[in-house]
N, C-alpha and C positions, 0 to 999 in steps of 0.2 A: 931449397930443401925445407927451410923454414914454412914458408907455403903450404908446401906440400901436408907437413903435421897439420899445420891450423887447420888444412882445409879437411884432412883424415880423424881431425878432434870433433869439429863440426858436424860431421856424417855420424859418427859414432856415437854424440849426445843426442844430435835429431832421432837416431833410430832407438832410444830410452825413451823420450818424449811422446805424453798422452798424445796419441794423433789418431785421425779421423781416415780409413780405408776411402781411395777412391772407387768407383761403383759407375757402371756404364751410365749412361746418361741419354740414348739412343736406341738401345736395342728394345729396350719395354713399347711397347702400344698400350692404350686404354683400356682396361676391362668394360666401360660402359661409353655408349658414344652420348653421352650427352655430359654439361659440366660435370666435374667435381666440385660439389661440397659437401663438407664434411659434418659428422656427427658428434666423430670421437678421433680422436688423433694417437697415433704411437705413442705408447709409454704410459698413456693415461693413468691416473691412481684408480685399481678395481679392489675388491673387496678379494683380499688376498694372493691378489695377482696384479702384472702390469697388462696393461691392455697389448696385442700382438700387432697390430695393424692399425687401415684406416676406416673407419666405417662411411661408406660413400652413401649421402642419402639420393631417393631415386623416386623423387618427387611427391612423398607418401603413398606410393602404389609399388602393386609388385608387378612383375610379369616383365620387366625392362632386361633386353640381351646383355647376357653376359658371355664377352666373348675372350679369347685363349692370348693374352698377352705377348706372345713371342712363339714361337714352334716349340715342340715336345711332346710330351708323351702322357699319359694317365699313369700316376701312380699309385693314387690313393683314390676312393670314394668310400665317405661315412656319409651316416645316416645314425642320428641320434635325438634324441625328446627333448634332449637339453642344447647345453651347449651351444656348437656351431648347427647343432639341425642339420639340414643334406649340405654339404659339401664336397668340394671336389680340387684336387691337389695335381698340376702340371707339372712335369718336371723339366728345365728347359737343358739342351749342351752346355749352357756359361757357366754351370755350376750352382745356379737357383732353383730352387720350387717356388713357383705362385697358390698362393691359397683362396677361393672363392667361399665361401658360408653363408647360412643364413636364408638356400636357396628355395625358391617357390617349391620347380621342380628338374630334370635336367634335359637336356634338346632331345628329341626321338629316338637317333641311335642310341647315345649314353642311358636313357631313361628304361630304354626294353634291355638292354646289357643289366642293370642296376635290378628291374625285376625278375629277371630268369635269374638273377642269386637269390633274390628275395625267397623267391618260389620255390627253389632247390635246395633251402637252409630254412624254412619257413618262418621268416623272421620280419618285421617289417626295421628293427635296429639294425642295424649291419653294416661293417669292415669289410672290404673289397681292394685286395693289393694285384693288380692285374701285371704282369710278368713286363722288364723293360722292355721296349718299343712294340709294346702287343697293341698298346690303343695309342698311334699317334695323331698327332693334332696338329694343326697350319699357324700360323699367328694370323690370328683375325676372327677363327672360327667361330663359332654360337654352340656353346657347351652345356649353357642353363640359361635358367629365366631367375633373375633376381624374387626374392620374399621374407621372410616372416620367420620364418619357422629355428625353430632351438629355444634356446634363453633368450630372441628377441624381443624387445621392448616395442618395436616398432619400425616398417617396411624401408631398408637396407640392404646396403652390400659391404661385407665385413672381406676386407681386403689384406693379404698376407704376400710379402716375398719372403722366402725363407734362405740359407745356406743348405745347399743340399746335403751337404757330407756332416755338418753340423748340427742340421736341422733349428739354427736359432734363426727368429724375427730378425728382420730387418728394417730398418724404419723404410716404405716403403717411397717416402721425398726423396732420398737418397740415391732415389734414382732418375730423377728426371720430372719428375709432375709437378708440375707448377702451379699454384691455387694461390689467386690473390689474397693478400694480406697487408693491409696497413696501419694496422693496428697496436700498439704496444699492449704489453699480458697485463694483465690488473693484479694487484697484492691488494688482497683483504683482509689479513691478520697476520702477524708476527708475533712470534714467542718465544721469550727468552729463557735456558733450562741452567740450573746449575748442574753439574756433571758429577759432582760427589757432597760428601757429608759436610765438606767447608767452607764450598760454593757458596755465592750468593749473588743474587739480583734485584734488587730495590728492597733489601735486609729479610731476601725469603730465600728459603735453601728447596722451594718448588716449584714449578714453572709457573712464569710469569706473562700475562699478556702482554706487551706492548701498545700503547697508544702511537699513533702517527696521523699527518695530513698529507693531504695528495697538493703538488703542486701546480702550476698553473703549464709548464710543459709537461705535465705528466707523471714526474716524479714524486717522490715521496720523502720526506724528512719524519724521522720519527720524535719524540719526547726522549728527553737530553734519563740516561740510567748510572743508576751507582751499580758498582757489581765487583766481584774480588773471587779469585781464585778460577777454575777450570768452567767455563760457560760455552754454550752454542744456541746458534739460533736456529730459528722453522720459520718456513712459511707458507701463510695460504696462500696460491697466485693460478689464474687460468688467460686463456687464451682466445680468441678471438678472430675467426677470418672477417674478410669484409661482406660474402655474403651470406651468414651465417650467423644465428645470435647464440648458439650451443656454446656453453662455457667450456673447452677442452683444455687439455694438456699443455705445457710449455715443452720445450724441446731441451732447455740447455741452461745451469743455475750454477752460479758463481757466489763467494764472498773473499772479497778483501780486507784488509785490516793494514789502516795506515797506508793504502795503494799498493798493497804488497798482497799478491792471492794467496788465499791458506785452503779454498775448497772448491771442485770443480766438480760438474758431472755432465754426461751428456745422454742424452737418450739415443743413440746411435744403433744399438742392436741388446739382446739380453740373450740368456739361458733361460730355456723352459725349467732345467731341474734348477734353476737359482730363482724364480721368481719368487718365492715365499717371501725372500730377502725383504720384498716392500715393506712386508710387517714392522721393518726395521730400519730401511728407507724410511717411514714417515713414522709419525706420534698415532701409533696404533691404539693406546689408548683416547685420544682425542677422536679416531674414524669410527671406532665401536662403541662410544659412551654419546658422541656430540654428531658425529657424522662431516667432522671436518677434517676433509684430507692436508694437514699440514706436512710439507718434504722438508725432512731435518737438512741443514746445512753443515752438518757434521757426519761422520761414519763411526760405524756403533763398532766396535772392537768384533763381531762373530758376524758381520754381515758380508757375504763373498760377492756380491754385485760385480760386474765389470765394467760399471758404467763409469767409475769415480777416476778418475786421476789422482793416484795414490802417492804419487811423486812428490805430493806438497804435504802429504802428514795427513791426517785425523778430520782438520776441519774447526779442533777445540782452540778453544783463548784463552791464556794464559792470561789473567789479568793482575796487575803491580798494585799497590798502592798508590794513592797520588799521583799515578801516570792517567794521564788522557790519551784515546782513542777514537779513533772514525771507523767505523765498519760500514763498509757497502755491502750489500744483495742484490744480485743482478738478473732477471728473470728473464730470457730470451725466446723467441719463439724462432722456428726454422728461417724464416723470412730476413728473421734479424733484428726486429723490433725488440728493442729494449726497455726494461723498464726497471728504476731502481730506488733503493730505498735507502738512507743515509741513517745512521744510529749513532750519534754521539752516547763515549761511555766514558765517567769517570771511575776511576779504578781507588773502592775507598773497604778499606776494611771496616765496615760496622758488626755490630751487634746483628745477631740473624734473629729477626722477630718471629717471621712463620718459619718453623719447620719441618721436616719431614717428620712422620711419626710411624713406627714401626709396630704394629700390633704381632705381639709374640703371642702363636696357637702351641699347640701340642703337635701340630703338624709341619713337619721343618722340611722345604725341600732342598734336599743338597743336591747341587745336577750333576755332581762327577759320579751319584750312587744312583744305584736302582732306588727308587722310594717305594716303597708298597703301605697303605695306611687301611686299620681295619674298624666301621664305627657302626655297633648295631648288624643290620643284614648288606652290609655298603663292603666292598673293598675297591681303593683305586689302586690301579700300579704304572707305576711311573719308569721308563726306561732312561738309564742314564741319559742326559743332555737334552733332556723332554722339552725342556726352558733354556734361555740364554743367559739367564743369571736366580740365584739362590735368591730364597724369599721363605714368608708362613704363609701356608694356606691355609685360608678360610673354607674350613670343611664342615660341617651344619647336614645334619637331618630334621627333617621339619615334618609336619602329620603325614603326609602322603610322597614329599619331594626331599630332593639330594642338592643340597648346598655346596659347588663344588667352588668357590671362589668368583670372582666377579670377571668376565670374558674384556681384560683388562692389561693381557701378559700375551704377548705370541708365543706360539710355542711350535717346536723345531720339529717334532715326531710329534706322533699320536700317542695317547695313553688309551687305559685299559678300568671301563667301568663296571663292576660287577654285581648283580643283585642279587642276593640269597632267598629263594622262593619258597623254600620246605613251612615260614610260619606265617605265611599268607593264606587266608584263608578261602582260597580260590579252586575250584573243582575242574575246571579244564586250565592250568597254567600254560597249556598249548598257544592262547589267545594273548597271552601278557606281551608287550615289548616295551622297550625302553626309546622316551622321547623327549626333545630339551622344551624347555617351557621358554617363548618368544617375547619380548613386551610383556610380560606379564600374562599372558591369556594363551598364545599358539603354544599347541603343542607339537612338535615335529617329529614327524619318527625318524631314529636312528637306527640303521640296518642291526641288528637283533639277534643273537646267535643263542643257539638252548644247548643247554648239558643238564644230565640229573639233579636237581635240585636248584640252578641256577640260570640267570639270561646274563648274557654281557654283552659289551659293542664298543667297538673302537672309537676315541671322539681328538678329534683336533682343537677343540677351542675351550674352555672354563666356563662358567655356568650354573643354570638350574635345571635339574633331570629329574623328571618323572616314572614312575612305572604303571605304563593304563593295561585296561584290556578291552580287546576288540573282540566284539561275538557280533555281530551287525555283517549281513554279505553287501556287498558292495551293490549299484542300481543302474541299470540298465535301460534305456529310452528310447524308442526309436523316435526320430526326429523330421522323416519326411515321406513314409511308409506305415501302412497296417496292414496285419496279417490277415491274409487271403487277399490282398488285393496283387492288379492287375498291372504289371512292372513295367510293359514292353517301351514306353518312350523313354524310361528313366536312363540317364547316365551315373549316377552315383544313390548308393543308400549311404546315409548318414546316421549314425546312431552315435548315442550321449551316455558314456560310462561315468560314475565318480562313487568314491568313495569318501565320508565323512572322517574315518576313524585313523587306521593305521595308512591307509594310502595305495593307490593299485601295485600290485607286482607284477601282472602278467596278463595277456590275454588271447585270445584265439580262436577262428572260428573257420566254419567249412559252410557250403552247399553241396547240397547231396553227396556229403562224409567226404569231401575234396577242399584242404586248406587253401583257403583264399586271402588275400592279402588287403587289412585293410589299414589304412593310414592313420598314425595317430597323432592330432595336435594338442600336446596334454596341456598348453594353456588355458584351451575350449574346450576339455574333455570328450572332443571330436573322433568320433572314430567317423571314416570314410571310405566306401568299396569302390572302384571303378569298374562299372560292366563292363570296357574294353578288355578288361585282364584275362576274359574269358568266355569261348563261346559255348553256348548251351544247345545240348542236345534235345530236349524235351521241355514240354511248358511247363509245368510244376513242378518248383521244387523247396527246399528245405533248408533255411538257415538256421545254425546253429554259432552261438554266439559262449563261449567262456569266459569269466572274466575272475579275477582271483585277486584279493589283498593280502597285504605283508605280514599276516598272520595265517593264511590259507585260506579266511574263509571264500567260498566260492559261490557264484550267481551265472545260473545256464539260462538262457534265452533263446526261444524257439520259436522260431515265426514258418509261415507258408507264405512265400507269392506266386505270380503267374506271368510268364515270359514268352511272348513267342519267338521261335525259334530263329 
């Protein structure tokens, strides 16, 4: 009977305990038949998000099969400028979606399915949810041609499994892909934070860098710190396959204190609506001031990740006086290669030499209130819990720009920035839009909304805001065609739109008054017609090209060629 308890005590603490879902290991096949290796790895740190998947590279060429992981069905095809660019989303029976992006273009069937919506919603962006088991699909099939296109930096296969009913990532190793690796992760800086006003680490109540060496197995020992009161540490660390020199992501980050764990996480799967969290996973002021992604080794009180094993507490050190401490960090990569870093800490109450210094404005945000602040022709409005902790903003008008504090602070919602336009002394205020100033020099436009006497726009980050105006129509090129010439062997016209100012909104064009579809690669400001898309009846005819910026102005372009039939 005895037994019996223990072994019913057993079960019941195992099933409290941070643990890892098992995930078939067999039923996936390869999306691409040649190696994996990798780009970018699950979880990675991106600028405001984690990375969803595995970016497979694909020799720096596009056009390589990408073919349908396990049987299923279509359930999704996008087509976006950004982003993933064309891809396309399978849905399998085990309760997964595979996600492909990033695509050249997709195999013949899917590709004329993809343009008869094109063509019948006149759109070349476009969302396509085709009803379940309407397009199913083999395991093995060839669905797309690997490429370029979205937010890519460079020729990939951006690789997703999802939960179906969930719809969060999955780390997609979790399932079976094996990709050599015998590499331990490298740690390149560590920093040590005091956690409030009495904190300290080497007698500074701010964060602090740590010095360390690497040892001769790999490891790392850091320089021996004094420190008192609530501290955590960061660090900067990536990863390494073997055939691959891309610095990626680790998989799995530990710290112990005295051999004893106080912080765990793992990259194992995430929430689309919790990714913001990264902001607060890592020293988001150190990725937007320095561009170094350092992951806190501690959890920030309002960050809801589900990555952390919250069984062990917080992550923070409680540090004694006169007490000594050993702190480990342990940086892991899926393979299992370890790599770790040793922190001797004396625990000494000194004197705090640097400390924090709080500049009080006139501008106080309290995040349990709504804030609304009004200076000159400027209002901001802030909705409750805009921010994850109260602070003063630094709010400045300057000759022409809006000082809205330093992009230095995550913030949890958007607020609301407004310009008052009646004592400006502009005669078409139709052209004006509001945009943040980049480095010192880029101006960006932010989507711009007008009301009688005002422009405002929603913004997510802190910053410097301008208000320009665009009267300039956007410019138009043909790039492998002149008018009145003679088309008949041509497969595609190619024409070059961009805009200097506010940036394009829209564009559209016909032959002879019939909307034809042309491709847009807004990297290259590439517009692209394919003459498959459509057979002509007569030799002459009439392009008609629209193209419009984020302020309306617009630029028509009108050419003749000659086609035989």
């Amino acid at each position: 009977m005895l037994r019996k308890g223990i072994f019913l005590l057993l079960i019941l603490v195992a099933s409290n305990t941070y643990s890892q879902k098992i995930y078939p290991q067999k039923y996936f096949g390869k999306p691409l038949d040649i190696p994996f290796i990798l780009a970018g790895t699950f979880g990675e740190l991106r600028s405001n998000h984690f990375h969803s998947g595995l970016d497979i590279k694909t020799k720096n060429k596009e056009g390589i099969l990408v073919k349908a992981i396990a049987d299923g069905y279509i359930s999704r095809i996008k087509i976006s400028l950004w982003g993933y660019g064309k891809a396309i989303y399978i849905t399998h029976p085990n309760g997964y979606t595979s996600v492909y992006a990033h695509l050249k273009k997709f195999s013949p069937k899917i590709e004329a399915y993809v343009k008869q919506n094109q063509y019948k919603k006149q759109t070349f962006e476009i969302k396509i949810f085709p009803k379940k088991g309407e397009y199913r699909i083999k395991k093995g099939t060839v669905v797309a041609y690997s490429g370029n296109t979205g937010g890519s930096t460079g020729p990939h296969l951006h690789f997703e499994i999802r939960d179906t009913k969930t719809e969060e990532p999955i780390n997609p190793m979790l399932f079976g892909y094996d990709i050599a690796d015998h590499k331990k992760p490298v740690i390149s800086k560590l920093v040590a934070y005091p956690l409030n006003d009495t904190s300290q680490v080497n007698q500074s109540n701010l964060p602090v860098e740590i010095q360390f060496k690497r040892l001769n197995n790999g490891n790392y020992i850091a320089d021996k710190i004094t420190a008192y009161g609530n501290i955590g540490f960061g660090i900067k660390t990536f990863d390494r396959q073997d055939a691959a020199f891309n610095r990626n992501g680790i998989y799995d980050l530990s710290l112990k204190v005295n051999g004893r764990l106080k912080y765990h996480h793992t990259l194992e799967k995430f929430s689309f609506d919790n990714t913001k969290y990264i902001n607060l996973f890592m020293d988001y002021k150190a990725y937007f001031t320095k561009k170094q992604a350092i992951q806190k080794c501690f959890i920030e009180a309002k960050n809801k990740l589900n990555v952390y094993d919250k069984s062990l507490g917080d992550g923070q050190l409680k540090i004694s006086d006169s007490l000594n401490y050993t702190t480990s960090i342990l940086s892991k990569d899926f393979k299992g290669n370890t790599a770790q870093i040793l922190i001797p800490i004396r625990g000494k109450n000194d004197s705090i030499l640097v400390k924090k210094q709080v500049v009080k404005t006139n501008y106080f945000i309290d995040n349990n209130l709504f804030n609304k602040f009004d200076l000159k022709n400027v209002n901001l409005a802030f909705p409750k819990h805009t921010f994850y902790k109260d602070f003063y903003l630094d709010f400045r008008i300057g000759n022409d720009t809006v000082f809205v504090g330093r992009n230095t602070r995550p913030l949890d919602k958007n607020y609301t920035l407004t310009f008052f336009t009646d004592s400006l002394k502009i005669a078409d205020k139709s052209k004006l839009y509001i945009a943040q100033i980049v480095r010192n020099k880029y101006a960006n436009y932010k989507p711009t909304n007008y009301k009688k006497g005002k422009i405002y726009t929603s913004i997510n980050t802190l910053g410097t805001y301008i208000v320009k105006q665009d009267t300039i129509m956007p410019t138009i090129e043909s790039l492998n065609f002149k008018n009145k010439q003679w088309l008949t062997n041509y497969h595609f016209l190619k024409i070059k739109i961009t805009d200097e100012d506010s940036g394009i909104k829209k564009y559209s064009a016909t032959i002879d008054g019939q909307w034809v579809l042309f491709e847009f690669d807004a990297k290259k400001d590439i517009l692209t017609y394919n003459f498959a898309d459509k057979k002509f009846k007569k030799v002459k005819h009439e392009l008609k090209l629209s193209v419009t910026d984020n302020v309306n102005n617009t630029k028509v372009y009108i050419a003749t060629f000659f086609r035989k039939k």
